[in-house]
PDB file of N, CA, C and O in Angstrom:
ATOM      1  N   UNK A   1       0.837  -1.179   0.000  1.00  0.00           N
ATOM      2  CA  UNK A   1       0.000   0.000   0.000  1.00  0.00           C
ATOM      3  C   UNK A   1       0.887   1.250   0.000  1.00  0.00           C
ATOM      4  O   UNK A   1       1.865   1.133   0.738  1.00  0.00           O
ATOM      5  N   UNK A   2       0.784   2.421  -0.650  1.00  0.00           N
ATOM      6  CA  UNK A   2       1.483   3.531  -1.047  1.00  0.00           C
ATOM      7  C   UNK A   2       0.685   4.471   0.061  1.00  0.00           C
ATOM      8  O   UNK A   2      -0.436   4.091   0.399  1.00  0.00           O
ATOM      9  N   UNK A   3       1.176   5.576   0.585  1.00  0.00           N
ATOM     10  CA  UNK A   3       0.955   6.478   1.503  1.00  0.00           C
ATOM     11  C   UNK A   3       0.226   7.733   0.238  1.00  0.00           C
ATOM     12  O   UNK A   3       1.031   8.141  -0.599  1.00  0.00           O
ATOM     13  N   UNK A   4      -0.853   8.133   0.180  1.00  0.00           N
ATOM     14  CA  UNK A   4      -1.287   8.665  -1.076  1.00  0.00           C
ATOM     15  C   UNK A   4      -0.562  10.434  -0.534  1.00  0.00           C
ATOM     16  O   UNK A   4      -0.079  11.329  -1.228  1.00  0.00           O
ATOM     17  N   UNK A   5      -0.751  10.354   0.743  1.00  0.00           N
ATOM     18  CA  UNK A   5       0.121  11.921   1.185  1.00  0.00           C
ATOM     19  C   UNK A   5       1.390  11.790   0.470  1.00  0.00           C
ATOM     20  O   UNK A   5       1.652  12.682  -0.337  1.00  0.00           O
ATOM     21  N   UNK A   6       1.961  11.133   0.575  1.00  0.00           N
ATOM     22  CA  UNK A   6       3.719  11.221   0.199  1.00  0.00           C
ATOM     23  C   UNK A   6       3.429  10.838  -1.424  1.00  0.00           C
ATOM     24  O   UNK A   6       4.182  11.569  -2.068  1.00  0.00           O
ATOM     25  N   UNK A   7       2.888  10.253  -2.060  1.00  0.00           N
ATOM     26  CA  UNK A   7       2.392  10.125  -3.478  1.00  0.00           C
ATOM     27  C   UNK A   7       2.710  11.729  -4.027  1.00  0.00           C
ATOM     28  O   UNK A   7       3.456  12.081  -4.940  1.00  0.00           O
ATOM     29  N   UNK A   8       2.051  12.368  -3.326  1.00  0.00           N
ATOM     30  CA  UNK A   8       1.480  13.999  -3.707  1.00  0.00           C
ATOM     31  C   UNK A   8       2.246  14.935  -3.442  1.00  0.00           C
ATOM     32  O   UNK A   8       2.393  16.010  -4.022  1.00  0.00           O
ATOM     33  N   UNK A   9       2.992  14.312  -2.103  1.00  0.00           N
ATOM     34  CA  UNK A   9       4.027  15.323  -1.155  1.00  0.00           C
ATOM     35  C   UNK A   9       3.458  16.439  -0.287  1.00  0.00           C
ATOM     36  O   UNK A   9       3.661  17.651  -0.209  1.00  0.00           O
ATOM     37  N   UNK A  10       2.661  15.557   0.340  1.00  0.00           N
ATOM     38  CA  UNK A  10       1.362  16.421   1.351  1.00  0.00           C
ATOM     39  C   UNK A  10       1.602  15.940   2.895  1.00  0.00           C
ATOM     40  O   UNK A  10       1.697  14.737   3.137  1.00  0.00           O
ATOM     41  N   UNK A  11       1.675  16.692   3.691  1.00  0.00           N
ATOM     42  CA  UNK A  11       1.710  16.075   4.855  1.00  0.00           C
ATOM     43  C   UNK A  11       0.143  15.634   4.711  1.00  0.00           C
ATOM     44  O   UNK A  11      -0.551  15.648   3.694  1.00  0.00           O
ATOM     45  N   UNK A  12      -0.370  15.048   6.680  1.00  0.00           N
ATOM     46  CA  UNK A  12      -1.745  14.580   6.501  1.00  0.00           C
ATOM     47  C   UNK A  12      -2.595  15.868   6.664  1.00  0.00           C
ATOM     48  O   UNK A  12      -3.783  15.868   6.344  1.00  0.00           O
ATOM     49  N   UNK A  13      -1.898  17.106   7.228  1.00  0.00           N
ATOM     50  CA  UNK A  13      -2.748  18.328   7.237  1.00  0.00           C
ATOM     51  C   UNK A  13      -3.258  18.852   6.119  1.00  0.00           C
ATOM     52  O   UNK A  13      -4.177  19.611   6.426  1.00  0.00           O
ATOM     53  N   UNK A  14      -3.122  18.811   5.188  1.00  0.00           N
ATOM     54  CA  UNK A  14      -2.808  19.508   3.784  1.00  0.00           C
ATOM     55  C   UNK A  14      -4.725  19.657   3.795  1.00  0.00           C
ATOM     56  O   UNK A  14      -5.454  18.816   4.322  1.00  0.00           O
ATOM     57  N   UNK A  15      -5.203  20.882   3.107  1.00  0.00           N
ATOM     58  CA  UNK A  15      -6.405  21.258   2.971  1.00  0.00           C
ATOM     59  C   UNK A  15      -6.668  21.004   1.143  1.00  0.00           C
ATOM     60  O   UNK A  15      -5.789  20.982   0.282  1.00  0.00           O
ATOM     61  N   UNK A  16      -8.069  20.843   0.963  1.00  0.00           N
ATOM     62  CA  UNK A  16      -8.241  20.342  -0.249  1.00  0.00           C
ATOM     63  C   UNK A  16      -8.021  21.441  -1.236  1.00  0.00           C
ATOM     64  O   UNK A  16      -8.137  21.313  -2.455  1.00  0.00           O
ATOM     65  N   UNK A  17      -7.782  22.233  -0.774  1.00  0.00           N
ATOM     66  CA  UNK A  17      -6.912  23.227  -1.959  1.00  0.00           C
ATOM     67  C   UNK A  17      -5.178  22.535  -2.208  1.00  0.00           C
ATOM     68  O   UNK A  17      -4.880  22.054  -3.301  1.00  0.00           O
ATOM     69  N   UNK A  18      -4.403  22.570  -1.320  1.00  0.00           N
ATOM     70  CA  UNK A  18      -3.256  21.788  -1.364  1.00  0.00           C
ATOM     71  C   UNK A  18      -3.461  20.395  -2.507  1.00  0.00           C
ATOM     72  O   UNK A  18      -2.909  20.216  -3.593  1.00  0.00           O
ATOM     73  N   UNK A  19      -4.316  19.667  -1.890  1.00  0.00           N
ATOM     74  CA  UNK A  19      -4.520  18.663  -2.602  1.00  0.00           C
ATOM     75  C   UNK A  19      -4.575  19.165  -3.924  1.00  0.00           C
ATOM     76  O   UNK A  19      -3.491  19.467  -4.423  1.00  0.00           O
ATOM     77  N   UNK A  20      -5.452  19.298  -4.504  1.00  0.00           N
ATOM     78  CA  UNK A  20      -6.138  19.855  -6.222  1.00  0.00           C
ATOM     79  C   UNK A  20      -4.653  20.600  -6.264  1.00  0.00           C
ATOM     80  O   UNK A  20      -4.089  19.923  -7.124  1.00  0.00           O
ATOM     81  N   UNK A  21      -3.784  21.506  -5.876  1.00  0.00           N
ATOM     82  CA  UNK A  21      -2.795  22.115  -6.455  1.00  0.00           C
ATOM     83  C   UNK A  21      -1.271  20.874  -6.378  1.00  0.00           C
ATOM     84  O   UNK A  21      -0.325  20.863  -7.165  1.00  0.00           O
ATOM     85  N   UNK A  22      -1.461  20.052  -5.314  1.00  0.00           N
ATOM     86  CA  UNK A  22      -0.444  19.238  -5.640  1.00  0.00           C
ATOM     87  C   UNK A  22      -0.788  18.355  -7.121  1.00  0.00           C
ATOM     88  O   UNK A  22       0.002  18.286  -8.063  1.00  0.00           O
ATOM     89  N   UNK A  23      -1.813  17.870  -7.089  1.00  0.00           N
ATOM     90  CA  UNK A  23      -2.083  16.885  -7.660  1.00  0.00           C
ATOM     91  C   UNK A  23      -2.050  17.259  -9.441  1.00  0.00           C
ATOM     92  O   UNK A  23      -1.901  16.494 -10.394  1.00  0.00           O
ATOM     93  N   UNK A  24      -2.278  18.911  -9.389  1.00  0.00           N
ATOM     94  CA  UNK A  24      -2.016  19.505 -11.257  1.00  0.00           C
ATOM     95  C   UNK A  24      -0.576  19.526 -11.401  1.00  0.00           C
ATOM     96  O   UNK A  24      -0.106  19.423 -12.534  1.00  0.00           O
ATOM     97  N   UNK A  25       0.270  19.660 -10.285  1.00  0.00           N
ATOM     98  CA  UNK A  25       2.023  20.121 -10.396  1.00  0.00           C
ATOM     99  C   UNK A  25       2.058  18.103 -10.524  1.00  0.00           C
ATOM    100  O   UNK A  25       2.277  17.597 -11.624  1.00  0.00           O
ATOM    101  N   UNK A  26       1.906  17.540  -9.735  1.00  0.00           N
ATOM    102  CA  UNK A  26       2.496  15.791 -10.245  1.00  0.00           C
ATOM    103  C   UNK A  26       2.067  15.515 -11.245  1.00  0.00           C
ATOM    104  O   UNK A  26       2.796  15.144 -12.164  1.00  0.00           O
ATOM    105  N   UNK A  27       0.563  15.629 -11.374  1.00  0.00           N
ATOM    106  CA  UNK A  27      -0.123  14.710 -13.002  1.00  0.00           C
ATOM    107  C   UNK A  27       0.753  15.339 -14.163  1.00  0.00           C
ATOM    108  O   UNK A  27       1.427  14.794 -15.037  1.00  0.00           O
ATOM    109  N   UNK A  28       0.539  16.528 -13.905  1.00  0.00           N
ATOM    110  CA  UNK A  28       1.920  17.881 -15.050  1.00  0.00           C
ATOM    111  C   UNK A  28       2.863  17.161 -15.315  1.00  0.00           C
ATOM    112  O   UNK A  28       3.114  16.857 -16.482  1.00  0.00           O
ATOM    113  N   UNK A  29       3.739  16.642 -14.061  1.00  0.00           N
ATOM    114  CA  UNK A  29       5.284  16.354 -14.558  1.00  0.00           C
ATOM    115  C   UNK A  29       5.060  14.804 -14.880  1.00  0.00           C
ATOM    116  O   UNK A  29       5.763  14.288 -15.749  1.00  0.00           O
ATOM    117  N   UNK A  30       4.186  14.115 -14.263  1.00  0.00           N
ATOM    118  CA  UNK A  30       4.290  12.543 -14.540  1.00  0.00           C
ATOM    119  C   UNK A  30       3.290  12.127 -15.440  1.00  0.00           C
ATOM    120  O   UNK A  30       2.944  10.949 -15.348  1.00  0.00           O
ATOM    121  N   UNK A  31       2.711  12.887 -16.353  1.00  0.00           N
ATOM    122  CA  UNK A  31       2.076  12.782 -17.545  1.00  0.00           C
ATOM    123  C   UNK A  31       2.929  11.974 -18.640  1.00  0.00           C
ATOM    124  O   UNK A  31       3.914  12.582 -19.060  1.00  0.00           O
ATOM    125  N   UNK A  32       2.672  10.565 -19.215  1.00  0.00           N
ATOM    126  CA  UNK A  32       3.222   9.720 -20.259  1.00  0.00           C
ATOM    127  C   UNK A  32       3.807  10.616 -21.714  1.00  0.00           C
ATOM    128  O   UNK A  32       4.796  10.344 -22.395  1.00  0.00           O
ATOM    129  N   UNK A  33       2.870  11.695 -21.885  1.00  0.00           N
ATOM    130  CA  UNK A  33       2.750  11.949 -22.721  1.00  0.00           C
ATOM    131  C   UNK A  33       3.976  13.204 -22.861  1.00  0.00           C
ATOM    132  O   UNK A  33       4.644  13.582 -23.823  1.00  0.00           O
ATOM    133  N   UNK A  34       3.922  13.621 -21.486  1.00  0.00           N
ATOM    134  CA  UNK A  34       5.259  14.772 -21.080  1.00  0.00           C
ATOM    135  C   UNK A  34       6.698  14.410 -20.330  1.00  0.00           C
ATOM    136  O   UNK A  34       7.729  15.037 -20.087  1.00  0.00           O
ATOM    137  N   UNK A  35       6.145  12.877 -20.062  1.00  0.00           N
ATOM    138  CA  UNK A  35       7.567  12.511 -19.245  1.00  0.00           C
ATOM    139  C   UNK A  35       8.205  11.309 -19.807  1.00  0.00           C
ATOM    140  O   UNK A  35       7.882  10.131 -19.656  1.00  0.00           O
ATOM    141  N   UNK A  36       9.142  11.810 -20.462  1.00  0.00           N
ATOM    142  CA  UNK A  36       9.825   9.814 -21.062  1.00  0.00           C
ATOM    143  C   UNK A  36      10.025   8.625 -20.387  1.00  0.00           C
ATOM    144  O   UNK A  36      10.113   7.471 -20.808  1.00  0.00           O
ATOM    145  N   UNK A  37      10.111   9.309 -18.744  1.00  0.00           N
ATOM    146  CA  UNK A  37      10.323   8.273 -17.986  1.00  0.00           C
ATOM    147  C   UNK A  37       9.816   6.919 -18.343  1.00  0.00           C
ATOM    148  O   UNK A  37       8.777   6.887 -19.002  1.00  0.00           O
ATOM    149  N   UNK A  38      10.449   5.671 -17.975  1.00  0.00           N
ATOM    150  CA  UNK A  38       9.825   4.449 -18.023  1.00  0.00           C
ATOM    151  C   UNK A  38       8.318   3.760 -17.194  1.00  0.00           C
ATOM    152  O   UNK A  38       7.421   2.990 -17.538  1.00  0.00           O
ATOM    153  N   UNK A  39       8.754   4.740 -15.615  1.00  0.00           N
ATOM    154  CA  UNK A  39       7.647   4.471 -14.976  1.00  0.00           C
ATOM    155  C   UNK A  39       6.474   5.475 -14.532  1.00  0.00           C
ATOM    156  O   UNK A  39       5.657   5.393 -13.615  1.00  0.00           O
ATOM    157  N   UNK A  40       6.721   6.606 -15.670  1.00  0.00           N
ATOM    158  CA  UNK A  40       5.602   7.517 -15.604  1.00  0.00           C
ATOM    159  C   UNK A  40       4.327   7.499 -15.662  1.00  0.00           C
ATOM    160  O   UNK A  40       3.555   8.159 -14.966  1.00  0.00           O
ATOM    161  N   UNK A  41       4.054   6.699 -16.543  1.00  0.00           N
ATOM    162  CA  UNK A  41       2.171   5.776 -16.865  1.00  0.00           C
ATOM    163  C   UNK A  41       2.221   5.359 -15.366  1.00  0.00           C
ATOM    164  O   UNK A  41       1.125   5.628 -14.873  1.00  0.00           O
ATOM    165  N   UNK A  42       3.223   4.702 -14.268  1.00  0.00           N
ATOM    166  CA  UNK A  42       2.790   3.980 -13.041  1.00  0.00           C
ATOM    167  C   UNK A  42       2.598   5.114 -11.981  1.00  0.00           C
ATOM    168  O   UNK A  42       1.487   5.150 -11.452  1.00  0.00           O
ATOM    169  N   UNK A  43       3.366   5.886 -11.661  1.00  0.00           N
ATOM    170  CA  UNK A  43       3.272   6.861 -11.426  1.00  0.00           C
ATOM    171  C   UNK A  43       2.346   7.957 -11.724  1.00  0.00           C
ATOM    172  O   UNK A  43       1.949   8.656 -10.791  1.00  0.00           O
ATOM    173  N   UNK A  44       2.011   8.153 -12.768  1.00  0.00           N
ATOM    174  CA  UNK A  44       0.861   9.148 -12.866  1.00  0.00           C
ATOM    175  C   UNK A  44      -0.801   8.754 -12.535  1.00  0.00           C
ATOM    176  O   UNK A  44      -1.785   9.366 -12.119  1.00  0.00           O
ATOM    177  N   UNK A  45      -0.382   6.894 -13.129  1.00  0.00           N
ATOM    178  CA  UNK A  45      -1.623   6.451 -12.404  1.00  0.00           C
ATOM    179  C   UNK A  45      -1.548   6.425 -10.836  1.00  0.00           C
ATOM    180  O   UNK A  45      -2.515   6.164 -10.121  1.00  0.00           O
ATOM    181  N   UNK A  46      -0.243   6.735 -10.369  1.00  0.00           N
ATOM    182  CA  UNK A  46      -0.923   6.453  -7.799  1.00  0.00           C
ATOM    183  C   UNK A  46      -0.894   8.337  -8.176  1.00  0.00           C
ATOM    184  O   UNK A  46      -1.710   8.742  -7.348  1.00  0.00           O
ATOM    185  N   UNK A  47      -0.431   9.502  -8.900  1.00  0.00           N
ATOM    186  CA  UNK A  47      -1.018  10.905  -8.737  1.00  0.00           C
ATOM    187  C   UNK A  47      -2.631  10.632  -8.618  1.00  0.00           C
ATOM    188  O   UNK A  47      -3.239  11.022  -7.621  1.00  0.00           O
ATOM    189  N   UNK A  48      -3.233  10.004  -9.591  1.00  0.00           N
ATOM    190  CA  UNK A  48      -4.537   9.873  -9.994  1.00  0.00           C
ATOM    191  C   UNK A  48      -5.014   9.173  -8.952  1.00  0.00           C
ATOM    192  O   UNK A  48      -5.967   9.745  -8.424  1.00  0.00           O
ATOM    193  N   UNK A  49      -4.763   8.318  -8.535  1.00  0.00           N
ATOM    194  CA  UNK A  49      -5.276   7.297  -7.523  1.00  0.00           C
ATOM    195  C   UNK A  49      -5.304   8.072  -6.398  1.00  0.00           C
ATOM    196  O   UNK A  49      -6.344   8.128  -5.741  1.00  0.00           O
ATOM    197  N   UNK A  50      -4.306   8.693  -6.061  1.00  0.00           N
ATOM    198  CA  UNK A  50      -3.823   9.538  -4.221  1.00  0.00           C
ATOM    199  C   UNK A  50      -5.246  10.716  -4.660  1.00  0.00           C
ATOM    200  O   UNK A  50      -5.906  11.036  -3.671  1.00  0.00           O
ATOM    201  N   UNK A  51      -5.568  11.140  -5.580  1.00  0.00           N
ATOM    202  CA  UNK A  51      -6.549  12.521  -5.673  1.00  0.00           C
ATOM    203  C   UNK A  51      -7.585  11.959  -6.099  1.00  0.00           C
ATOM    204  O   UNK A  51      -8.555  12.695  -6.284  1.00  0.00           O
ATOM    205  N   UNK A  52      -7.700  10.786  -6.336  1.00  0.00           N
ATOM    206  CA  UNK A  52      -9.316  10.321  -5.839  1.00  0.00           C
ATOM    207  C   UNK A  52      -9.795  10.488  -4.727  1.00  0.00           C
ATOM    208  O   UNK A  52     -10.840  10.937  -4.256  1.00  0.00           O
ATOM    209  N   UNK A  53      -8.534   9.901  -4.240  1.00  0.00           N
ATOM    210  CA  UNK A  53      -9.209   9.317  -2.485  1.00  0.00           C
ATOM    211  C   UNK A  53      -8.879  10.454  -1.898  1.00  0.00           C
ATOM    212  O   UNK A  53      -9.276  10.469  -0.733  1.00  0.00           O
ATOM    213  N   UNK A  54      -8.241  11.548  -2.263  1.00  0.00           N
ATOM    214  CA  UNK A  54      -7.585  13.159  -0.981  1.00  0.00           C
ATOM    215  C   UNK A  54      -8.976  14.090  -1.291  1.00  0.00           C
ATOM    216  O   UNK A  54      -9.542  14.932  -0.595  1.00  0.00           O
ATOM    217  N   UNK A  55      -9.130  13.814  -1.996  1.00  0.00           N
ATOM    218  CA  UNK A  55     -10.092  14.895  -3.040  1.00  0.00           C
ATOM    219  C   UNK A  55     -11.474  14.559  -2.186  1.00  0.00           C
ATOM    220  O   UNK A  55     -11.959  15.315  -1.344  1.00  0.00           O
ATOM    221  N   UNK A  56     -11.939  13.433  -2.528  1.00  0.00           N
ATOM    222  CA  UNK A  56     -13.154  13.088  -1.361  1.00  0.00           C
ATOM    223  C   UNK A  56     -13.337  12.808  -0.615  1.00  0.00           C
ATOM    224  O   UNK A  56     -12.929  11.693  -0.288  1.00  0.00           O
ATOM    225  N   UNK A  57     -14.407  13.900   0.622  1.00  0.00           N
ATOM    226  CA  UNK A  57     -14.074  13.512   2.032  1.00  0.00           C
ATOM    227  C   UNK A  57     -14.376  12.329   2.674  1.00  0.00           C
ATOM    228  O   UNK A  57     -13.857  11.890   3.701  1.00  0.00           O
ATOM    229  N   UNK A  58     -15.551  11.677   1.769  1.00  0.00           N
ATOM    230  CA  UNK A  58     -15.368  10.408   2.387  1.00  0.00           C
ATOM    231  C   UNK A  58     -14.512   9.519   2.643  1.00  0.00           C
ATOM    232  O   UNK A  58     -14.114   9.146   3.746  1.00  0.00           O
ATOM    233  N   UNK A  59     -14.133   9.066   1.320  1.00  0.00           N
ATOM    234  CA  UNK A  59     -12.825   8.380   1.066  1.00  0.00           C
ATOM    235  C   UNK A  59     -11.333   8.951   2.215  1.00  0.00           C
ATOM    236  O   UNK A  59     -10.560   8.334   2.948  1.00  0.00           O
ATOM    237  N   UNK A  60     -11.516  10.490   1.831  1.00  0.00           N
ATOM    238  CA  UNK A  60     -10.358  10.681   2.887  1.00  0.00           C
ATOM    239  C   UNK A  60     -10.820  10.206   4.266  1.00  0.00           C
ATOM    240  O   UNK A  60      -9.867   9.675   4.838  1.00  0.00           O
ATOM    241  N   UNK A  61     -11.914  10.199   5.002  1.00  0.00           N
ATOM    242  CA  UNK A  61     -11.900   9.998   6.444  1.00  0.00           C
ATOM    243  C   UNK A  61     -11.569   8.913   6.413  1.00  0.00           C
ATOM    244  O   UNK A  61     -10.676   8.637   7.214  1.00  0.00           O
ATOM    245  N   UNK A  62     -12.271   7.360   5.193  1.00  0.00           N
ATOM    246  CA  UNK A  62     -11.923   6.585   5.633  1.00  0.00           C
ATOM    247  C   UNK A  62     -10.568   5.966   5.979  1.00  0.00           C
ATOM    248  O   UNK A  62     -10.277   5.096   6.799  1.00  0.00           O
ATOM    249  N   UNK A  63      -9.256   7.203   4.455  1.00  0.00           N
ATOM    250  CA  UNK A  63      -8.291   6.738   4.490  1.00  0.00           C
ATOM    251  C   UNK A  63      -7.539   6.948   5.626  1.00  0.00           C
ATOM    252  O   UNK A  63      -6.926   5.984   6.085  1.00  0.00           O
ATOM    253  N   UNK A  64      -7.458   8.165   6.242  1.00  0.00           N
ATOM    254  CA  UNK A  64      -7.392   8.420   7.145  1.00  0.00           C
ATOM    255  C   UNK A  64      -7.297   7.335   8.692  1.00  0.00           C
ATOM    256  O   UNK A  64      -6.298   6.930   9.288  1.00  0.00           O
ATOM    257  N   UNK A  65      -8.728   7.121   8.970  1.00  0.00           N
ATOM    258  CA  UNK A  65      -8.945   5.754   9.678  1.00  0.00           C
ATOM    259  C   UNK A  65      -8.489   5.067   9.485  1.00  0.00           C
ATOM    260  O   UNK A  65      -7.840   4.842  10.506  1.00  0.00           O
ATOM    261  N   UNK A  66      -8.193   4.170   8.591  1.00  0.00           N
ATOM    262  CA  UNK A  66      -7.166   3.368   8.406  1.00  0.00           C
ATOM    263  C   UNK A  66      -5.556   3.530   8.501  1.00  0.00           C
ATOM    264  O   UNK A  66      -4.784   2.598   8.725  1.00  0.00           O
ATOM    265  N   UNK A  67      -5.304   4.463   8.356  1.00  0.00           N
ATOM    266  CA  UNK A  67      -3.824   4.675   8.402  1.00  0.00           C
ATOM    267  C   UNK A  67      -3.484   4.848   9.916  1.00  0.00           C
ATOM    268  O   UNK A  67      -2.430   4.446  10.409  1.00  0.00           O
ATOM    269  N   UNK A  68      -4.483   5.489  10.613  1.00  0.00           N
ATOM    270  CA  UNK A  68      -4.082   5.582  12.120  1.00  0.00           C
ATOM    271  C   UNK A  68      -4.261   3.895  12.592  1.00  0.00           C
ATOM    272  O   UNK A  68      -3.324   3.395  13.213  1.00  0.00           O
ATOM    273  N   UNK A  69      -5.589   2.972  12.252  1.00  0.00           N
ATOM    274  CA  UNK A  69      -5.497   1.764  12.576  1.00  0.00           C
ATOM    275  C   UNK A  69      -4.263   0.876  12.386  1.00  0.00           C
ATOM    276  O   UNK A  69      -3.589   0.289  13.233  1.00  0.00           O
ATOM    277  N   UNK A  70      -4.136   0.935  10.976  1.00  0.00           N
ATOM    278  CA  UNK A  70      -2.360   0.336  11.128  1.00  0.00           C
ATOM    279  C   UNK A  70      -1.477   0.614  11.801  1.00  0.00           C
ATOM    280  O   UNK A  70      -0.841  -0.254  12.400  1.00  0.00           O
ATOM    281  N   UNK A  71      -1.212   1.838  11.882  1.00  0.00           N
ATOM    282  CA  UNK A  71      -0.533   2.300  13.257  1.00  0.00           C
ATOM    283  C   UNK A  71      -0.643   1.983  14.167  1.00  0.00           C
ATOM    284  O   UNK A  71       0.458   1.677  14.624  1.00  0.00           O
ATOM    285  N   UNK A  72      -1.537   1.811  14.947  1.00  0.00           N
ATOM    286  CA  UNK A  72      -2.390   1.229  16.507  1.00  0.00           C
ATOM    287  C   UNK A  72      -1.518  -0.282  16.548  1.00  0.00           C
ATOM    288  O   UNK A  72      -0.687  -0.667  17.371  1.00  0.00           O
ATOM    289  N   UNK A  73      -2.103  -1.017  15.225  1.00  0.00           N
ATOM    290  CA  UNK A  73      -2.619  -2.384  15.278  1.00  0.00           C
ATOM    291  C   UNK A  73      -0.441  -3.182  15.034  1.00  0.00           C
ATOM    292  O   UNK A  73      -0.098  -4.215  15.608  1.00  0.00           O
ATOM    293  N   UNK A  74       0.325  -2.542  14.326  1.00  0.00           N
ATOM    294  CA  UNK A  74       1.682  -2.770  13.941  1.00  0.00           C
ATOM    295  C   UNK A  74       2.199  -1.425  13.780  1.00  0.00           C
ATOM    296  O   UNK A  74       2.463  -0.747  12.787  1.00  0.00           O
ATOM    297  N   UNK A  75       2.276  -1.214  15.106  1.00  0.00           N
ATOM    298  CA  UNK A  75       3.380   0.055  14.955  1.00  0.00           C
ATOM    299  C   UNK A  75       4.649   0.190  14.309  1.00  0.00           C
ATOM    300  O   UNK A  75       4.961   1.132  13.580  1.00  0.00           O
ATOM    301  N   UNK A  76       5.731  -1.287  14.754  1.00  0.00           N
ATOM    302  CA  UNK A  76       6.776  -0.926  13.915  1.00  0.00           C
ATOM    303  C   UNK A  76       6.689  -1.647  12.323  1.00  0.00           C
ATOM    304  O   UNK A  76       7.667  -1.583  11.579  1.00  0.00           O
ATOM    305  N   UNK A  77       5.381  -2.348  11.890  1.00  0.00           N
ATOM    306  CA  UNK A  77       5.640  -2.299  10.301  1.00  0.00           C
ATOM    307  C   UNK A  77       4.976  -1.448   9.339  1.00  0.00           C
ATOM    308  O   UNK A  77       5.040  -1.389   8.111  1.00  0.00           O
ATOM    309  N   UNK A  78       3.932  -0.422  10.728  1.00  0.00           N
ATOM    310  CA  UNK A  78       3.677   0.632   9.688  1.00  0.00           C
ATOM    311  C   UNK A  78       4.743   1.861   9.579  1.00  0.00           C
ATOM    312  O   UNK A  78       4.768   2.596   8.592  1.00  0.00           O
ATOM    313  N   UNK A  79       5.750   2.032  10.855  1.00  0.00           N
ATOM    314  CA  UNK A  79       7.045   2.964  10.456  1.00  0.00           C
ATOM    315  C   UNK A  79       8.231   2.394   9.713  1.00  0.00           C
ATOM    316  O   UNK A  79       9.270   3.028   9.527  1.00  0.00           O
ATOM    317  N   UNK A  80       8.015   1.157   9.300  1.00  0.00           N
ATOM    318  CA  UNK A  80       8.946   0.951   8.336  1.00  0.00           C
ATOM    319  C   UNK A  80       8.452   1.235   7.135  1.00  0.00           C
ATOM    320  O   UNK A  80       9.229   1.726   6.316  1.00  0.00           O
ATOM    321  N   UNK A  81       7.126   1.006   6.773  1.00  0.00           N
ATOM    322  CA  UNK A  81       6.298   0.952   5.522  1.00  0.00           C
ATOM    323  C   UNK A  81       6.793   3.052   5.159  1.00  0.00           C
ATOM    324  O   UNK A  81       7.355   3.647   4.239  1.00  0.00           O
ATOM    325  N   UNK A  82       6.229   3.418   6.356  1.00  0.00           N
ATOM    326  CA  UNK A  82       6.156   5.217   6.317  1.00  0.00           C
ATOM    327  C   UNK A  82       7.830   5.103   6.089  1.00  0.00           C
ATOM    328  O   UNK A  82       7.943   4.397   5.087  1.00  0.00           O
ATOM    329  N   UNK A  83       8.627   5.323   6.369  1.00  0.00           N
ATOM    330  CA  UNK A  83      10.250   5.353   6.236  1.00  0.00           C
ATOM    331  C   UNK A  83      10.627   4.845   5.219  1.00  0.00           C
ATOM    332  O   UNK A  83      11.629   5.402   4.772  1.00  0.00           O
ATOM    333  N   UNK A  84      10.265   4.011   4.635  1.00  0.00           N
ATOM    334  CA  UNK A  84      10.571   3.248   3.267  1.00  0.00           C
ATOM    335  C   UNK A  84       9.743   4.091   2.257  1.00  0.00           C
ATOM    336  O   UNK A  84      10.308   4.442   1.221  1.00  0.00           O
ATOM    337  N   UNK A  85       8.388   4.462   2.485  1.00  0.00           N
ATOM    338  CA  UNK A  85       7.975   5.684   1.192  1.00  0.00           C
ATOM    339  C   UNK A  85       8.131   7.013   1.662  1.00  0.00           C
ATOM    340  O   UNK A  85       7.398   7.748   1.001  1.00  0.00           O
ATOM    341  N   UNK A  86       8.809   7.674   2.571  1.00  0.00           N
ATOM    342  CA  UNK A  86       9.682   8.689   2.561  1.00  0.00           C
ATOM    343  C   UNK A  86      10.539   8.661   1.659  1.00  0.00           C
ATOM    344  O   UNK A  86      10.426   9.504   0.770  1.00  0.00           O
ATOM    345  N   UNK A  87      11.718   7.643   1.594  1.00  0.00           N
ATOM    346  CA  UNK A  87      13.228   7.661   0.912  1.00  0.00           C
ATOM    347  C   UNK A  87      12.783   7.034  -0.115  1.00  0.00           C
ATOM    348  O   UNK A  87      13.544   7.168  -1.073  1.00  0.00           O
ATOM    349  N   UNK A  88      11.770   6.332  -0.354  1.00  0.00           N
ATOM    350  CA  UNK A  88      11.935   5.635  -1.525  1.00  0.00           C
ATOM    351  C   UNK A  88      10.062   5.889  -2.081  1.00  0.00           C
ATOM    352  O   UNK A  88       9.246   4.968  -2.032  1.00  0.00           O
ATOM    353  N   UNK A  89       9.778   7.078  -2.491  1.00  0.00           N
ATOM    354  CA  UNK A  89       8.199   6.842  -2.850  1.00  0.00           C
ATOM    355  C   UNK A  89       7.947   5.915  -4.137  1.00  0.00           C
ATOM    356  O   UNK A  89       8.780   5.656  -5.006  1.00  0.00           O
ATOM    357  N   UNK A  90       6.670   5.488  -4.070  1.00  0.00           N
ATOM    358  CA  UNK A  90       6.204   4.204  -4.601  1.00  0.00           C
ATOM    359  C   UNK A  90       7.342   3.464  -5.425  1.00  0.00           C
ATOM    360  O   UNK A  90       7.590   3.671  -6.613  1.00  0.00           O
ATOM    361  N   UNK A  91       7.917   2.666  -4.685  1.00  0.00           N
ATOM    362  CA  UNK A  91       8.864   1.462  -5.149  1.00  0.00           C
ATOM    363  C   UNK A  91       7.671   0.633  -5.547  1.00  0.00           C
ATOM    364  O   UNK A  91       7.830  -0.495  -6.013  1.00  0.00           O
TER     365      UNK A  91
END
C-alpha cells in the first residue's frame, strides 16, 4: 500500500486546496505523454489514484482511519512501511 500523502508530497494536514494544487504540479510532470520516464504511466496512475481518495471527504476519512489503525494495530511495520515511502516513494 502507497501512503497517497507522500504520493502527492502532502503532509496529513494539507487542505483540499493543497490537494487539487499538488495533484495539477504531479499529473503535469508525470504525464506519459510529457515525461519519457519508463515508470511515468505507473506513477501518474498512484497521482490519480492519491486525488481520488484526498479529493473526497469520504474516502479521505476513511483513508485516514485506516492509516491511524495500522498504526495502533503494527506500529513498527507501519514505520517501516512510512520510512521506506519517505526515501523511496512508490517502489
Amino acid at each position: 500500500m502507497t501512503d497517497h500523502y507522500t504520493t502527492l508530497g502532502l503532509s496529513s494536514a494539507a487542505t483540499l486546496a493543497d490537494v487539487k494544487k499538488a495533484f495539477r504540479q504531479q499529473a503535469s510532470f508525470w504525464h506519459p505523454d510529457k515525461n519519457p520516464a519508463a515508470d511515468a504511466a505507473a506513477r501518474f496512475r498512484a497521482v490519480q489514484e492519491a486525488y481520488d481518495v484526498l479529493s473526497d471527504a469520504d474516502k479521505r476519512q476513511a483513508y485516514d482511519d485506516n492509516r491511524r489503525r495500522n498504526l495502533l494495530d503494527s506500529p513498527i511495520d507501519t514505520a517501516r512501511e512510512i520510512w521506506a515511502n519517505y526515501f523511496n516513494p512508490l517502489l
